[in-house]
Kinemage of the C-alpha trace (Angstrom):
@kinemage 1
@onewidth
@group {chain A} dominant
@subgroup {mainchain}
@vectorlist {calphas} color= white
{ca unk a 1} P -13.914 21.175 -9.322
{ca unk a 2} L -12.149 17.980 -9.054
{ca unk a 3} L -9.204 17.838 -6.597
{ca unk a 4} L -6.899 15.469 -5.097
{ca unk a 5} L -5.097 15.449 -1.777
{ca unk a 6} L -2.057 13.118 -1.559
{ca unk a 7} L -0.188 12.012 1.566
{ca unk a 8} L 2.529 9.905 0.499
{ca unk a 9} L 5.690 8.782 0.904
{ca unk a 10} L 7.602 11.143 -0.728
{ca unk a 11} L 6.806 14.239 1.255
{ca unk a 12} L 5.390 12.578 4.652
{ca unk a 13} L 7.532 10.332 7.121
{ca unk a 14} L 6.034 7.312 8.540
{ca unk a 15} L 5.061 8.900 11.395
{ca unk a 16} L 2.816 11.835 9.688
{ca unk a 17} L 1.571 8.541 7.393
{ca unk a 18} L 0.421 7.020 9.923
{ca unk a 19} L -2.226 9.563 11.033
{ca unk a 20} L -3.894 8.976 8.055
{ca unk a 21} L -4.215 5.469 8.016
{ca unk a 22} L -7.722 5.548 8.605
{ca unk a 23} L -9.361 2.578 9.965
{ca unk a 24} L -12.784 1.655 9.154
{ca unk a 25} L -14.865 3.608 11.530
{ca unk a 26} L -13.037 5.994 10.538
{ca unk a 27} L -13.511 6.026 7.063
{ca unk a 28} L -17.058 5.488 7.454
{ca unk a 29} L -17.248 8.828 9.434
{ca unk a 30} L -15.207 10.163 6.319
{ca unk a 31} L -17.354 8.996 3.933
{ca unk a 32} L -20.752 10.665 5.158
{ca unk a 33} L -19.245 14.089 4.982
{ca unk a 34} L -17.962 13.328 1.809
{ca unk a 35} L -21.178 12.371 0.758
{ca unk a 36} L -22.590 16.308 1.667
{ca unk a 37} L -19.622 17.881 -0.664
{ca unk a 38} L -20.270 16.133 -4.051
{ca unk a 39} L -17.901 12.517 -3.463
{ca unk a 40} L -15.286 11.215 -3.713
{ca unk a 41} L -12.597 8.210 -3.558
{ca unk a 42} L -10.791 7.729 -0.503
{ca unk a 43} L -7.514 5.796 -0.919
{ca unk a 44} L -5.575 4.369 1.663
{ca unk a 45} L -2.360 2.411 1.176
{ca unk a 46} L 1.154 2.027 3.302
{ca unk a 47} L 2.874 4.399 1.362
{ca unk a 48} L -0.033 6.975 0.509
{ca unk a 49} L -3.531 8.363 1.781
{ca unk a 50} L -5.180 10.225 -0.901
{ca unk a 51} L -8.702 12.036 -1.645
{ca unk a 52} L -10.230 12.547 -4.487
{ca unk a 53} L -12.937 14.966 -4.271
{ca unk a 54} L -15.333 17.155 -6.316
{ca unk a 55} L -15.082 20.111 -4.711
{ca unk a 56} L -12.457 22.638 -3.836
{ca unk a 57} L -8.780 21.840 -2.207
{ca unk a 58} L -9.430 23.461 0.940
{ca unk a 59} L -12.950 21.672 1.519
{ca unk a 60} L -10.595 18.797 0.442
{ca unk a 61} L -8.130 18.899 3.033
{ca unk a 62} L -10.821 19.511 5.600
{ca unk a 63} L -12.423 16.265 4.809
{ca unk a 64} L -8.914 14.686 5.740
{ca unk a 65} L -7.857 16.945 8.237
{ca unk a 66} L -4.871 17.184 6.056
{ca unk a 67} L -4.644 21.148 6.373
{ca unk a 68} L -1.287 21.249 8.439
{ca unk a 69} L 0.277 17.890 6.710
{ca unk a 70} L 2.808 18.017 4.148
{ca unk a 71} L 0.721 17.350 1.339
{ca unk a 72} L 0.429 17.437 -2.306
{ca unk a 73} L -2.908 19.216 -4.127
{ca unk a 74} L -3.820 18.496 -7.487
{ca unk a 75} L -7.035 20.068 -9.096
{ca unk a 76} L -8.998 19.327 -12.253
{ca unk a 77} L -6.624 17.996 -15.275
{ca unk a 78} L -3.621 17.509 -13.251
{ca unk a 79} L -5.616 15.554 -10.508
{ca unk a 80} L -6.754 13.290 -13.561
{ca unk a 81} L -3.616 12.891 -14.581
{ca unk a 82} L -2.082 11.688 -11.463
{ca unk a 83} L -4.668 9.150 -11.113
{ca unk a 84} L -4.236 7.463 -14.261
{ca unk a 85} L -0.350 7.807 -13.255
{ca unk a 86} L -1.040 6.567 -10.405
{ca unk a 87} L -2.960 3.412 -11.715
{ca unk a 88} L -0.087 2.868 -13.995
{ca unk a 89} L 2.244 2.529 -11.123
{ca unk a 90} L 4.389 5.253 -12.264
{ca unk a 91} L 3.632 7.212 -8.654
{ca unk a 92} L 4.908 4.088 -6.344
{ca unk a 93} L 7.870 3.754 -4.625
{ca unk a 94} L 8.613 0.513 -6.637
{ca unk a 95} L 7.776 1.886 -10.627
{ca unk a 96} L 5.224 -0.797 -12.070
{ca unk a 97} L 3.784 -2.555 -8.576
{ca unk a 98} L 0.769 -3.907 -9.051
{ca unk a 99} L -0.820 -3.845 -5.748
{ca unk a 100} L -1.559 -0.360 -6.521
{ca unk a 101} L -4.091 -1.165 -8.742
{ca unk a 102} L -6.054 -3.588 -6.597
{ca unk a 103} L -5.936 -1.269 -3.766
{ca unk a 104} L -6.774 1.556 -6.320
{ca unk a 105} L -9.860 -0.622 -7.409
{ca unk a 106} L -11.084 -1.597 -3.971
{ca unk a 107} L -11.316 1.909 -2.951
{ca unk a 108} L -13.097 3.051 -5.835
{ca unk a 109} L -15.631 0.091 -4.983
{ca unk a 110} L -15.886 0.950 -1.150
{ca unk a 111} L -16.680 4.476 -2.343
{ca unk a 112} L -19.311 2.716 -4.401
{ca unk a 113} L -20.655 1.027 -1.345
{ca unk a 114} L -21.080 3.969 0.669
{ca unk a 115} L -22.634 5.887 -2.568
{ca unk a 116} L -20.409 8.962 -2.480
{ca unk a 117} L -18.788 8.272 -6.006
{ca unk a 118} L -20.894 10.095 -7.675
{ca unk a 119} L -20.008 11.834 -10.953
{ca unk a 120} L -16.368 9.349 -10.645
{ca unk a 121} L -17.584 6.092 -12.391
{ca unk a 122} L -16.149 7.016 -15.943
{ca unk a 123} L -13.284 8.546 -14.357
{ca unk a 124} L -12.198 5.727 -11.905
{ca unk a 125} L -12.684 3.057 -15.095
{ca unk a 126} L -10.710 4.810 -17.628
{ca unk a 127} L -7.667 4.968 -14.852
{ca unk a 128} L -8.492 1.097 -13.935
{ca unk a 129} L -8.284 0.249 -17.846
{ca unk a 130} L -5.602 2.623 -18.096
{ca unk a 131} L -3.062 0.586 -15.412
{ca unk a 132} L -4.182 -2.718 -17.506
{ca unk a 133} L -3.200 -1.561 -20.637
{ca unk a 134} L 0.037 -0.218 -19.349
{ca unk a 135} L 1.217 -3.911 -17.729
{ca unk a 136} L -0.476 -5.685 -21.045
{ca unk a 137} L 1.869 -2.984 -22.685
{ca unk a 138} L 5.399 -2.610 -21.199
{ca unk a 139} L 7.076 -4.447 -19.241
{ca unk a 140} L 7.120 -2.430 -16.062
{ca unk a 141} L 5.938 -5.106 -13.944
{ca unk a 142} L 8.728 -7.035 -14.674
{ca unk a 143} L 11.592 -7.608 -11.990
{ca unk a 144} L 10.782 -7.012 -7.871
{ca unk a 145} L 7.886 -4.904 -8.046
{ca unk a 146} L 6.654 -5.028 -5.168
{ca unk a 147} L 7.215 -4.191 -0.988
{ca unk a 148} L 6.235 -8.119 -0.902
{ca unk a 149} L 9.160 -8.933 -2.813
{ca unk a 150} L 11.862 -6.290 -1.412
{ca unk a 151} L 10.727 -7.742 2.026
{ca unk a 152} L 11.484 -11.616 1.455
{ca unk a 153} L 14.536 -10.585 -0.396
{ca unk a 154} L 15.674 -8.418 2.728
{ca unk a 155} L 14.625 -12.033 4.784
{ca unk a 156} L 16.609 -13.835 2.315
{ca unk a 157} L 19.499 -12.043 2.467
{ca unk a 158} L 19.648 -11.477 6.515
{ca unk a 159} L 19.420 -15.494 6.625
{ca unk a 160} L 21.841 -16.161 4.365
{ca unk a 161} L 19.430 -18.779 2.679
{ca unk a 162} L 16.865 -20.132 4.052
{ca unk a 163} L 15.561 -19.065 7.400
{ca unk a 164} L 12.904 -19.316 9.738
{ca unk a 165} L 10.310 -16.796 9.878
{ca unk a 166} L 7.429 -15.650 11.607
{ca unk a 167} L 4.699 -14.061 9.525
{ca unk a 168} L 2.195 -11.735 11.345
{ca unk a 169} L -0.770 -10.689 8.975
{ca unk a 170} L -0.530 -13.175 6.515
{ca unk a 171} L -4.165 -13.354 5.354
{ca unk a 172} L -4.154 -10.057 3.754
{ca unk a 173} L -3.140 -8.671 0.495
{ca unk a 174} L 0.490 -7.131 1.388
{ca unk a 175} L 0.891 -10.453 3.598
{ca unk a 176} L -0.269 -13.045 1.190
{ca unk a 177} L 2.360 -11.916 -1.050
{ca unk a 178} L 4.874 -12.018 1.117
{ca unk a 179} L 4.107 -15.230 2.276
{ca unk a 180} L 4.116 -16.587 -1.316
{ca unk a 181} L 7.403 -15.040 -1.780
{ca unk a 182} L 9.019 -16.476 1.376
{ca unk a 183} L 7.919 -20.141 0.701
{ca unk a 184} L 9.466 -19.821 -3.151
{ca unk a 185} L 12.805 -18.643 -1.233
{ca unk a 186} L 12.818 -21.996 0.709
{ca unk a 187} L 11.836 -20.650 3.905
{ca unk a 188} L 10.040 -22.579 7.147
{ca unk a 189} L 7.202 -19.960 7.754
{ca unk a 190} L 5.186 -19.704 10.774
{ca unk a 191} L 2.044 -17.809 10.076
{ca unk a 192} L -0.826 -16.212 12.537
{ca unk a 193} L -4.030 -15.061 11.321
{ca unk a 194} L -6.724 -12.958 13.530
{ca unk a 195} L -9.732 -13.032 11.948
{ca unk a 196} L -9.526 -13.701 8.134
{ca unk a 197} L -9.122 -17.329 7.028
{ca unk a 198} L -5.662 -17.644 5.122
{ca unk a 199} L -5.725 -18.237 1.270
{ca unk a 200} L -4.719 -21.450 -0.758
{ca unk a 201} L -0.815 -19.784 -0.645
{ca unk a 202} L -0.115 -20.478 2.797
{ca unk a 203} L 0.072 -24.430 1.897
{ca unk a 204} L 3.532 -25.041 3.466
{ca unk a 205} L 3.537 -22.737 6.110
{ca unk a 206} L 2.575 -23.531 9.741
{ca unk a 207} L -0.002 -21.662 11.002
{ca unk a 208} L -0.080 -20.158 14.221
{ca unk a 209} L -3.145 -18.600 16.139
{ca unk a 210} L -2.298 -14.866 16.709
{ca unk a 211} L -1.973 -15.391 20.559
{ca unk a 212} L 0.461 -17.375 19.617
{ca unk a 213} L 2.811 -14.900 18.337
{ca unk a 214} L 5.113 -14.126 21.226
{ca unk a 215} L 5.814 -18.173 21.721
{ca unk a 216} L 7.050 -18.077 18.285
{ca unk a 217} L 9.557 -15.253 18.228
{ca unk a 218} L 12.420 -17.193 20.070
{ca unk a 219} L 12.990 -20.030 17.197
{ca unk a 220} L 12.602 -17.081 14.643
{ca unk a 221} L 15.651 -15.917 12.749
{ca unk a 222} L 12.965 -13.282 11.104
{ca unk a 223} L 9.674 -11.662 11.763
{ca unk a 224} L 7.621 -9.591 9.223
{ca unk a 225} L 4.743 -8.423 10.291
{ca unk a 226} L 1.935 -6.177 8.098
{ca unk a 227} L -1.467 -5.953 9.885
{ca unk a 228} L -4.203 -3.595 9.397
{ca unk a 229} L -4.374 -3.210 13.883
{ca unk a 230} L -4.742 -0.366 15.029
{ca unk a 231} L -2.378 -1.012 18.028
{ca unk a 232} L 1.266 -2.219 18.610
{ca unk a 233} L 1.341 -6.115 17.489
{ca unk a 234} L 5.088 -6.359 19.199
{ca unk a 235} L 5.863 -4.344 22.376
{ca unk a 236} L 9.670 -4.216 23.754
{ca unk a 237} L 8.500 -5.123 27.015
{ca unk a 238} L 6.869 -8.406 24.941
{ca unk a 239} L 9.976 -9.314 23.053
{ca unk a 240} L 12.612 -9.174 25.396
{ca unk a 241} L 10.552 -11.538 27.634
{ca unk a 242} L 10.159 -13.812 24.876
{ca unk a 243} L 13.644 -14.085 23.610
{ca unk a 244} L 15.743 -16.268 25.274
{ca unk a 245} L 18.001 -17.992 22.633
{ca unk a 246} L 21.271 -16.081 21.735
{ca unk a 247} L 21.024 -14.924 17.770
{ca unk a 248} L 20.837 -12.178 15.307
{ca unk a 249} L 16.839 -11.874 14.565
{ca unk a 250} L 15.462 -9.190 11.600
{ca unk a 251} L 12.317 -7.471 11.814
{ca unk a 252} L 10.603 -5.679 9.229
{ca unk a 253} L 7.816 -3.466 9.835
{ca unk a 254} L 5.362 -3.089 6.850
{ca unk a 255} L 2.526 -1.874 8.689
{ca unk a 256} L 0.999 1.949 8.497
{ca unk a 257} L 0.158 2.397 11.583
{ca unk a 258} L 3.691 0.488 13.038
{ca unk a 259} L 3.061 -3.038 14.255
{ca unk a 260} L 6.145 -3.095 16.071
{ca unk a 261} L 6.981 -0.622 19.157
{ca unk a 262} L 9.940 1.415 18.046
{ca unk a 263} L 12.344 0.000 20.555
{ca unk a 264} L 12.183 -3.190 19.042
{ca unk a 265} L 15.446 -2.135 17.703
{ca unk a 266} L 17.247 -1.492 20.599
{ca unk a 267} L 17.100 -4.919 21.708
{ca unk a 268} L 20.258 -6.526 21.716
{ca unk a 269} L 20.389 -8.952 18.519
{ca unk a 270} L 17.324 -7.174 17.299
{ca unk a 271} L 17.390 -5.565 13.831
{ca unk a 272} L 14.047 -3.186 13.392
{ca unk a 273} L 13.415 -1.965 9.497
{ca unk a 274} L 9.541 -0.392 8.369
{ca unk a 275} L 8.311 0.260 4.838
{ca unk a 276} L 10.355 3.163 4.397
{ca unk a 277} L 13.717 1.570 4.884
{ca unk a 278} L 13.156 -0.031 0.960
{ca unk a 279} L 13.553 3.055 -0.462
{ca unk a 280} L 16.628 2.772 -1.421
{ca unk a 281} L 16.657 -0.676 -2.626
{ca unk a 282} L 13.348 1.029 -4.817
{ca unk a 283} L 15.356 3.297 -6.585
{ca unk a 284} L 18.141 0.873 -7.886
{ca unk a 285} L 14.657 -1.213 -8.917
{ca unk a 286} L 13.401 1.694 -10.428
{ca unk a 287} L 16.181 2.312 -12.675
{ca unk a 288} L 16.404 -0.835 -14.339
{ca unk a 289} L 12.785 0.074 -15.553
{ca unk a 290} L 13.559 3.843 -16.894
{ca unk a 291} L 12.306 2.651 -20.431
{ca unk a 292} L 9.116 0.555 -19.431
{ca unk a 293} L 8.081 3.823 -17.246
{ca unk a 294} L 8.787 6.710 -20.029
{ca unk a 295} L 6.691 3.917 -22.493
{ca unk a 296} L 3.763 3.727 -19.714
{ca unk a 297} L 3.929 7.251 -19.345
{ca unk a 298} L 3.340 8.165 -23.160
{ca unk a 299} L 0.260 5.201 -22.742
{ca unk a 300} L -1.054 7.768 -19.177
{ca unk a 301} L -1.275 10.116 -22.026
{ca unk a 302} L -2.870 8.968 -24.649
{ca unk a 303} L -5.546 7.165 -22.299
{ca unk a 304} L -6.402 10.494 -20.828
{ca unk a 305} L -6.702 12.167 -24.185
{ca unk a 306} L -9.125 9.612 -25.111
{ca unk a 307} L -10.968 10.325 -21.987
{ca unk a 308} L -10.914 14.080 -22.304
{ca unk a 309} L -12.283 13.449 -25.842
{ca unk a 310} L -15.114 11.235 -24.541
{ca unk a 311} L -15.984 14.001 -21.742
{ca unk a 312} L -15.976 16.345 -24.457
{ca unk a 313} L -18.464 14.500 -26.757
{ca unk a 314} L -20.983 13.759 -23.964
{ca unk a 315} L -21.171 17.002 -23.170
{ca unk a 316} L -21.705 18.031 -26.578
{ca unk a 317} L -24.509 15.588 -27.296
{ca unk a 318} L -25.937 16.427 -23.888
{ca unk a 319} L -26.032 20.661 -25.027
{ca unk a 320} L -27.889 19.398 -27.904
């Protein structure tokens, strides 16, 4: 049996997201059970934590400890299904993102590293090919289409123009987009790193060692921050030491688990949003691209047809 359990945004809050944000220990640890119930894919993103697994849902949500969480079970055809949906972007909160698709191919490759995908190579590459063909195909990539994007507009529009920002977590894939996005809005950024070495896009930013953070909040007029810590990146206590200069300051929160402690936002001039505060701003996104989704969803279709077909010829010639 092939099943998939799905914690994502749509059903679990930030803070039941956030328990299954598994670091890498702990996805290790994951991994070697997996390994003793026929593999599997992990996925782990901001907005979702899924497993794909061949064997059945309740061994499933075991493996993730997912059998109290508000989750979503798909076996067998309709597990397929929502993976090549979900490759195609059509499961995201923005329609058409395309970080889905990295972070959908990264996981299939850790999985690969660990050897526990067995049995999900053709699988994993039809759904890969699948999400190509669909952005080749329609344009649902087109407009914001991204959390990247939503967040340097928010930044934009909290400025008024062009602001000053400090970046936390720019070196990674959520943050190098966001950075790129912030310098094409005409923004001074101020950017830490911990321990990956940032990428050609952070040409015209500043960069800032992470220790440095705290010093850099006062000339701030916004701070995004998107790390993979496991721990708070901005306490309260932290902040209102740090502050001293009298002015509105925005920060958005894109991390799963939070970077930034809560009562952030009860600071006086301080404006707290996290991931889940776009969704609104998703849905008017969302419905400019009704047409590129319903064409991406009739390509979902005929992909997996062609991959049913395929199964169903291998097996054939290997009854023979």
């Amino acid at each position: 049996m092939f099943t998939c359990i799905s914690v994502h945004f749509m059903r679990a809050p930030l803070p039941v997201r956030e328990k299954f944000a598994f670091p890498p220990q702990m996805r290790r640890e994951l991994y070697a059970r997996l390994s003793e119930c026929g593999g599997g894919v992990l996925l782990v993103t901001c907005n979702r934590t899924e497993l794909y697994a061949f064997c059945p849902p309740d061994d499933a949500k075991k493996l993730l400890k997912a059998e109290d969480a508000p989750c979503t079970v798909y076996t067998d055809g309709a597990a397929k299904e929502h993976l090549f949906s979900l490759a195609a972007g059509l499961c995201s909160m923005l329609v058409g993102e395309d970080e889905i698709l990295h972070q959908l191919k990264n996981a299939y490759k850790e999985a690969a590293s660990f050897g526990v995908r067995k049995g999900a190579d053709r699988l994993f590459q039809a759904a890969l090919a699948c999400g190509r063909r669909v952005r080749a195909e329609t344009k649902i990539s087109a407009y914001a289409c991204s959390v990247a994007t939503l967040a340097a507009n928010a930044v934009t529009r909290f400025t008024r123009g062009h602001g000053c920002v400090l970046l936390v977590g720019g070196s990674g894939m959520v943050g190098g987009s966001v950075l790129k996005n912030l310098l094409a809005a005409g923004h001074t950024v101020y950017a830490t790193q911990r321990t990956h070495a940032f990428s050609s896009a952070a040409e015209g930013a500043e960069r800032l060692a992470y220790e440095a953070r705290y010093t850099a909040l006062d000339r701030a007029d916004a701070v995004v921050s998107c790390t993979a810590s496991p721990h708070v990146v901005f306490t309260a206590e932290g902040v209102r030491a740090a502050l001293h200069a009298q002015k509105e300051r925005l920060f958005l929160d894109l991390a799963v688990p939070p970077d930034i402690a809560p009562a952030v936002g009860t600071i006086e001039g301080c404006t707290l949003k996290n991931i889940d505060d776009f969704r609104a701003d998703a849905q008017a996104n969302n419905q400019k691209k009704r047409a590129a989704a319903e064409a991406a969803a009739r390509i979902v279709k005929d992909c997996l047809a062609a991959y049913e077909e395929g199964a169903r010829l291998r097996a054939e010639r290997g009854s023979v």
